[in-house]
C-alpha positions in Angstrom: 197.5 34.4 75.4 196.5 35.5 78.9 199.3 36.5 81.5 198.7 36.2 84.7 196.1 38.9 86.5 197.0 42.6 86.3 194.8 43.5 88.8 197.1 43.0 91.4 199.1 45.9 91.9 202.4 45.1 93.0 202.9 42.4 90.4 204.2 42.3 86.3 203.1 40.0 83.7 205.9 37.8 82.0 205.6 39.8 78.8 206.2 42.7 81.0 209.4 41.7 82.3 210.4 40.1 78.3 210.0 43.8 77.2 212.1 45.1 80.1 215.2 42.4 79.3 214.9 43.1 75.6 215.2 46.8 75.8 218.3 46.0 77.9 219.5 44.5 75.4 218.8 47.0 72.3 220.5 50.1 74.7 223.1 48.3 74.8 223.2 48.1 71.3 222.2 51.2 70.9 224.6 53.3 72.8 227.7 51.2 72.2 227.6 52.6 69.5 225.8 55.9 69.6 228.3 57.3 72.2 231.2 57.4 69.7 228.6 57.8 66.4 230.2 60.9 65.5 233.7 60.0 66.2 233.1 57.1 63.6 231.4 59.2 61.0 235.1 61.2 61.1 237.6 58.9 62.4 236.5 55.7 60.1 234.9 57.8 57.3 236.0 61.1 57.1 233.4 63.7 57.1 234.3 66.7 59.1 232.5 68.0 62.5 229.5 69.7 60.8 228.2 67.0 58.6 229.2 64.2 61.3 227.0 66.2 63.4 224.1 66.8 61.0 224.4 63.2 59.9 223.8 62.5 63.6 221.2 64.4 64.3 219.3 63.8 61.0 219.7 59.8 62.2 218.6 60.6 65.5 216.2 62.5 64.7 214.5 60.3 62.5 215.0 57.4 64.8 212.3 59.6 67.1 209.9 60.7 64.2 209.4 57.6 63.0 207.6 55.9 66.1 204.4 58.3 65.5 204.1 56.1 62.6 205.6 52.6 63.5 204.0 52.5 66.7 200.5 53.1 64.9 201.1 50.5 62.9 202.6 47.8 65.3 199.0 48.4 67.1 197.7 47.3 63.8 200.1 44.3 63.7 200.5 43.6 67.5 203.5 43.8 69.7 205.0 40.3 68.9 205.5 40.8 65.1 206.8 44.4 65.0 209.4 43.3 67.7 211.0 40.7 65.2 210.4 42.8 62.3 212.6 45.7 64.5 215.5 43.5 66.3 215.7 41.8 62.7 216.3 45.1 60.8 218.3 46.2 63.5 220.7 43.3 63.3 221.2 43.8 59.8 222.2 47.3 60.4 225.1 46.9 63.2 226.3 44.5 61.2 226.5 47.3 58.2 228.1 49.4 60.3 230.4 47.1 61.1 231.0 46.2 57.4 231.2 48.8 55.5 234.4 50.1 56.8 236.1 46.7 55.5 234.4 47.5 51.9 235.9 50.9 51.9 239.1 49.4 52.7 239.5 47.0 49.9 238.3 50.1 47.4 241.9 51.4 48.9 240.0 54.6 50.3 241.7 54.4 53.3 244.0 51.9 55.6 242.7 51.4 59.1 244.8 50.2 62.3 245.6 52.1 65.7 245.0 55.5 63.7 243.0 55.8 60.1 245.2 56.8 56.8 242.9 58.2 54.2 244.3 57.6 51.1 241.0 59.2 49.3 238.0 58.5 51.2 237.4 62.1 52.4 236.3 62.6 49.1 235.0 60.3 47.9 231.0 59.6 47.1 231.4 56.2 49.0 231.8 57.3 52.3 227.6 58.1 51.7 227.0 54.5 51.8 226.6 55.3 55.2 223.1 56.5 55.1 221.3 53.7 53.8 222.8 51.6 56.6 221.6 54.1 59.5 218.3 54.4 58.2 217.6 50.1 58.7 219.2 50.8 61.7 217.0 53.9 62.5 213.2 52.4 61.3 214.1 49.2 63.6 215.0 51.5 66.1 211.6 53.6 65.4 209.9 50.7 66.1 211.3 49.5 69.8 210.5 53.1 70.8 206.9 52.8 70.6 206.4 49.2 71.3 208.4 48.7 74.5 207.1 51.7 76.2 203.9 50.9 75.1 204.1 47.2 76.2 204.8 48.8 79.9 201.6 50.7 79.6 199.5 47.6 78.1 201.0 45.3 81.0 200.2 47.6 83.6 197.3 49.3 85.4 197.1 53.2 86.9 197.9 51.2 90.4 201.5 50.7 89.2 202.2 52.2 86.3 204.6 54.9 87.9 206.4 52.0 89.4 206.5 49.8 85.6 208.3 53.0 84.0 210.2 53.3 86.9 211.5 49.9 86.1 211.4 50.0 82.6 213.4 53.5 82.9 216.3 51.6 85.1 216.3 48.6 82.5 217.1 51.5 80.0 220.2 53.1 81.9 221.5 49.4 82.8 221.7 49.1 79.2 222.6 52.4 78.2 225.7 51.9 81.0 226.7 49.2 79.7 226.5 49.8 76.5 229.0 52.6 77.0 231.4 50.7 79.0 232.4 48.6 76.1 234.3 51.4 74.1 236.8 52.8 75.8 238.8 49.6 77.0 238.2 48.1 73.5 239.9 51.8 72.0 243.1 51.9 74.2 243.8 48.1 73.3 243.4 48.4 69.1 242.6 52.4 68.9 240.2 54.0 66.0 239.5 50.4 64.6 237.4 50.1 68.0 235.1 52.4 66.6 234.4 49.4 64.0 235.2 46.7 66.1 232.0 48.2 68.6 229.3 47.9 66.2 229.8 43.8 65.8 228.9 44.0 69.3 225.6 45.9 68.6 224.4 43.2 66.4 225.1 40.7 68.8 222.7 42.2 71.2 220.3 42.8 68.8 220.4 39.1 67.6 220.1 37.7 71.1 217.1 40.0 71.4 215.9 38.4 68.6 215.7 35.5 70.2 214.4 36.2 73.2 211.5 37.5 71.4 210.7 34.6 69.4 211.0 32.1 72.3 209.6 33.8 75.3 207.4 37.1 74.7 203.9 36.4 74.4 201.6 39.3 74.8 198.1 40.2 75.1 198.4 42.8 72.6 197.8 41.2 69.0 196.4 42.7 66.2 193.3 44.5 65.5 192.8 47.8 64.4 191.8 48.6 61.2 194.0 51.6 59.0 190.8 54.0 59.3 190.6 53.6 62.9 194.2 54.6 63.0 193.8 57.3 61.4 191.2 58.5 63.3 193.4 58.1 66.8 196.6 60.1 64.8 194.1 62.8 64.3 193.0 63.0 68.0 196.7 63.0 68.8 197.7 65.6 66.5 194.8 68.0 67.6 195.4 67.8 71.6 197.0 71.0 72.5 198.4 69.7 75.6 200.1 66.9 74.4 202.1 68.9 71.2 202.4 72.0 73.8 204.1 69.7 76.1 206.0 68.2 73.6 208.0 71.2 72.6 208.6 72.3 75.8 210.6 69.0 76.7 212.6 69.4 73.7 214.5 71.8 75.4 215.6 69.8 78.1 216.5 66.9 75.3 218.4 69.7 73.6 220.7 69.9 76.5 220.8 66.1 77.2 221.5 65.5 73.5 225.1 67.2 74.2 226.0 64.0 75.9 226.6 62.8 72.5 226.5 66.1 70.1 229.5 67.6 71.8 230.7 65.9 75.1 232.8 63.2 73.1 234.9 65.8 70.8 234.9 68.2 73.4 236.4 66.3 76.7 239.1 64.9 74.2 240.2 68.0 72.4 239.9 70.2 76.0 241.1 67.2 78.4 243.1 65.4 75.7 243.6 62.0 73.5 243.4 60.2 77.0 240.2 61.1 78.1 237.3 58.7 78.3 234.3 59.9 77.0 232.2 56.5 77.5 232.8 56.4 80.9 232.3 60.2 81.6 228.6 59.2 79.5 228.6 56.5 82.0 227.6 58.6 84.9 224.3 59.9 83.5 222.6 56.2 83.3 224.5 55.4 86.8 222.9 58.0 88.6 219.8 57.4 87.2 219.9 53.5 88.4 220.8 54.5 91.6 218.6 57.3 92.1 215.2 56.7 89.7 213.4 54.2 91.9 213.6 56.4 94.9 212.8 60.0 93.5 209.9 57.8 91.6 208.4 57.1 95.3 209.2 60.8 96.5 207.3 62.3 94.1 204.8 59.8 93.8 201.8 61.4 95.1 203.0 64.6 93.4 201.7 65.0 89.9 203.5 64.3 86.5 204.0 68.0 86.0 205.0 69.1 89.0 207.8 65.8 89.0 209.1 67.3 85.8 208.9 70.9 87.1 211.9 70.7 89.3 213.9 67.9 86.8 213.6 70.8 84.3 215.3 74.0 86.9 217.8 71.3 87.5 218.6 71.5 83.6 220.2 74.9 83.2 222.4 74.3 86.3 224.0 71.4 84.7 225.0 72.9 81.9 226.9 75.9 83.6 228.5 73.7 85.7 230.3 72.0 82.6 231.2 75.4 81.9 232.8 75.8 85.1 235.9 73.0 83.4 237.5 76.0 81.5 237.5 78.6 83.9 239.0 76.6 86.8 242.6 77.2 87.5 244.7 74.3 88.9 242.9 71.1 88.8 241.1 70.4 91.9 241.9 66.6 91.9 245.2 65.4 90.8 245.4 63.3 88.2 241.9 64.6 86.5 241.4 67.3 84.4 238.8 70.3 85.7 237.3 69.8 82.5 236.6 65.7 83.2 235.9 66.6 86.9 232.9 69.6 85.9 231.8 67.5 82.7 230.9 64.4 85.6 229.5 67.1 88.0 227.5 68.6 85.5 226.0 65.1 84.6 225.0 64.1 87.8 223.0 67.0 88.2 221.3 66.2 84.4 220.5 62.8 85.8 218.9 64.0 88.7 216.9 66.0 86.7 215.8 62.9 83.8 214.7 60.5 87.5 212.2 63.5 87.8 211.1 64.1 84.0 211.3 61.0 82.1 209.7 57.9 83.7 206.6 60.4 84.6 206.4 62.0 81.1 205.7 58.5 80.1 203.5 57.8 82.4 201.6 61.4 81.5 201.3 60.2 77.9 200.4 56.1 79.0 197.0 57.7 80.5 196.0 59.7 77.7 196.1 56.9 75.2 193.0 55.3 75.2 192.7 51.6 74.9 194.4 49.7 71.9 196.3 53.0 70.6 199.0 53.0 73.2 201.5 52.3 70.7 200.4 54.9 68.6 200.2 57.7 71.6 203.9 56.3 73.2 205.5 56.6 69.9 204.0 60.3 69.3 205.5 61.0 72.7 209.1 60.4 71.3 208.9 63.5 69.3 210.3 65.7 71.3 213.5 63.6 70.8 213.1 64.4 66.7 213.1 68.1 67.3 215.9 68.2 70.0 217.9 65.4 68.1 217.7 68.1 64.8 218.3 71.5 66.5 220.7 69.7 69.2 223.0 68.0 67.0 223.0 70.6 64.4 223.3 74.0 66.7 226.7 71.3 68.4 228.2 70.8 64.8 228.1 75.1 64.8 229.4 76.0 67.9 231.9 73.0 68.2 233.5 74.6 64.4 232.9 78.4 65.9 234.6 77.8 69.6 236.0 74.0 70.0 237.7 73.0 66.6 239.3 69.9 65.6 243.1 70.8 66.3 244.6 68.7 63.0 243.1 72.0 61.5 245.9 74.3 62.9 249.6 74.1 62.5 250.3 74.7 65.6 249.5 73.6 69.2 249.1 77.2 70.0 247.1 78.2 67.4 244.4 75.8 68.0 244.4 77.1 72.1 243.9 80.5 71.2 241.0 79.7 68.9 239.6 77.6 72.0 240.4 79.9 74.8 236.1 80.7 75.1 235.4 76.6 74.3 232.8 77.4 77.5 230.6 79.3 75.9 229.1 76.2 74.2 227.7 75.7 77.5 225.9 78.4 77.8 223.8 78.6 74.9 222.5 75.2 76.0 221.7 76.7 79.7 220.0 79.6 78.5 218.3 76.9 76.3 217.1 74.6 79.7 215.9 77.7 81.6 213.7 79.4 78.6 212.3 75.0 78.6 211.7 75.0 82.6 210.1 78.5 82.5 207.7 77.6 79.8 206.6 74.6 81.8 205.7 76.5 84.7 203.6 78.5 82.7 202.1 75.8 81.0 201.2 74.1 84.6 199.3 77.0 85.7 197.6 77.8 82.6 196.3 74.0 82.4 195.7 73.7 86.3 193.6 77.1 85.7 191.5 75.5 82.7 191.3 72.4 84.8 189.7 74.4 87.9 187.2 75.6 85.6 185.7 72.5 83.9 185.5 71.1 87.2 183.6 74.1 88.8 180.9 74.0 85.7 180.3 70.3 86.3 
């Protein structure tokens, strides 16, 4: 069916603004339970930091690879279909999450309440269980990356794309803040079993996505292309230097904005302590980004993609060393918070600043390279980035959180455990030499592709 005109360039279709509120909802979802995902892997089911992080990053990871292949094929199936097919699998997997923990318990593996008991689960084969319910979760996921974004770019034209991702990257924080909001009020009132409680939550966002699929999104995008001529538009992705070239060199800034859920979590409660509030430090990422997207969207708008995420990515390093700064400070500078709380939210804002100048425009970079009917297919390549910084982010965390921020029920001793985290800094600073090698490489890359550019244009 026919939405109104796109032509006009200040206005959405309704299956524009569907795609928007769904995606809302699946953040929410999404990082509800994310934020804490490696918390639950130990608190609930007992691995320890470097397979919760590995576990993590393989999940994430995969949640990211996927959509090269997903969104290819939702172009074959259309937009409508995969959308139910994702929120329906991803339903089913909260609600695994959620359940699985109550299975374990009536094995008599382990006794949850304010704090977890194990009585056995640690090791025990069960606790793997876990995987089969992560990857529903993470092939439903797979396919809400490709087909949302990709909705933005079929629902708008080059007139106002910039502004659609602009939007569609504020829906995402909204949810993404919200999502994280839930946690930490729900953890001081019934403790660890909030880190099961959460997920039941997930599902009900999901579900109600669900629905507002089947009753109100009707798109122009149905299906069409044949397995043959998908193949063919993967192989003109996969062969366009630009696009894998840029790729990797946006990992690294999603190497350093993976930490927000790689090491932040462990790290501001072992360093700040039990009362810490990791969700709501997370928080401040997506509230920047709300506040600040829309306008640095319209600064930069007659700027170019590349030169937008130019000065996100020199922002990048900067944040990092500033969550350093936490463990050097003396005194704390504000009473009643922690200098490792106070640099950890400092440290963020600047990150945020830097994702209102990368993000939205990378998408938009991507949306105009995909030619017409294969903007699933090209969105969904675009998430790769995410796979590679998802597997070296969360698994170079897991290392250094062992090597310089342990898990202090490992030591006998309260003083034991601060000498082995007197340098828990450093972590920091791997991940900021990580974001300036990343924003180096880009400025190389612009010049080198501005120089070809100039070239092709002076033979014509």
């Amino acid at each position: 069916m026919t939405q109104s005109p796109k032509n006009v360039s200040k206005g959405f279709t309704k299956a524009f603004w569907v795609s928007n509120t769904v995606e809302l909802f699946e953040r929410m979802a999404y990082y509800a339970v994310f934020i804490v995902l490696t918390i639950y892997l130990s608190s609930i089911l007992g691995f320890n930091d470097l397979e919760a992080s590995m576990i993590s990053g393989l999940f994430s990871g995969g949640l990211y690879l996927l959509p090269i292949f997903t969104g290819a094929y939702a172009d074959k199936i259309g937009f409508r279909k995969s959308m139910i097919v994702a929120f329906s699998l991803l339903s089913v997997g909260y609600l695994g999450l959620g359940i699985l923990p109550t299975l374990l318990e009536a094995a008599g593996l382990v006794e949850y309440g304010k704090a977890t008991r194990f009585t056995g689960l640690p090791d025990s084969d069960s606790r793997w269980m876990i995987v089969p319910v992560l990857f529903v979760i993470m092939v439903g996921g797979s396919f809400i990356k490709s087909i949302i974004s990709a909705s933005v770019a079929k629902e708008t034209t080059e007139a106002n794309r910039a502004r659609g991702y602009s939007i569609f990257y504020m829906m995402v924080n909204i949810g993404a803040f919200t999502g994280k909001t839930v946690i930490d009020p729900l953890r001081n009132v019934i403790g660890e079993q909030a880190y099961i409680y959460i997920n039941y939550f997930s599902a009900a966002m999901t579900i109600l996505a669900l629905l507002s699929v089947v009753l109100l999104y009707k798109s122009t995008h149905t299906a069409g292309k044949s397995m043959r001529e998908i193949g063919q538009g993967f192989l003109r992705i996969i062969t366009n230097w630009r696009l894998l070239i840029l790729i990797l060199i946006i990992t690294g800034f999603w190497m350093v904005q993976q930490q927000l859920y790689a090491t932040m979590p462990k790290y501001v409660i072992r360093m700040a302590g039990e009362t810490a509030k990791p969700g709501w430090i997370a928080n401040v990422n997506p509230f920047v980004v709300v506040c600040c997207v829309s306008f640095v969207t319209r600064l930069m708008a007659k700027r170019s993609a590349i030169t937008s995420m130019n000065i996100g990515m020199f922002l990048i390093p900067f944040s990092a060393l500033l969550m350093a700064c936490g463990n050097l400070l003396g005194n704390d500078v504000i009473s009643g918070m922690s200098n490792i709380t106070l640099m950890m939210i400092a440290g963020i804002v600047i990150q945020a600043l830097a994702e209102c100048f990368i993000s939205p425009r990378y998408l938009e970079y991507f949306s105009l390279q995909a030619p017409k009917g294969e903007e699933g297919m090209y969105l969904g390549f675009s998430h790769l980035h995410s796979f590679l910084s998802s597997i070296f982010g969360f698994g170079i965390a897991g290392v250094l959180l062992t090597k310089y921020c342990p898990d202090p029920v490992l030591f006998e001793t309260r003083e034991a455990w601060e000498a082995a985290s007197a340098n828990a800094h450093y972590i920091w600073y791997y991940f900021a030499a990580i974001g300036l090698i990343s924003a180096l490489a880009l400025l190389v890359f612009a010049k080198i592709t501005q120089s070809i550019d100039k070239k092709k244009k002076a033979k014509v």
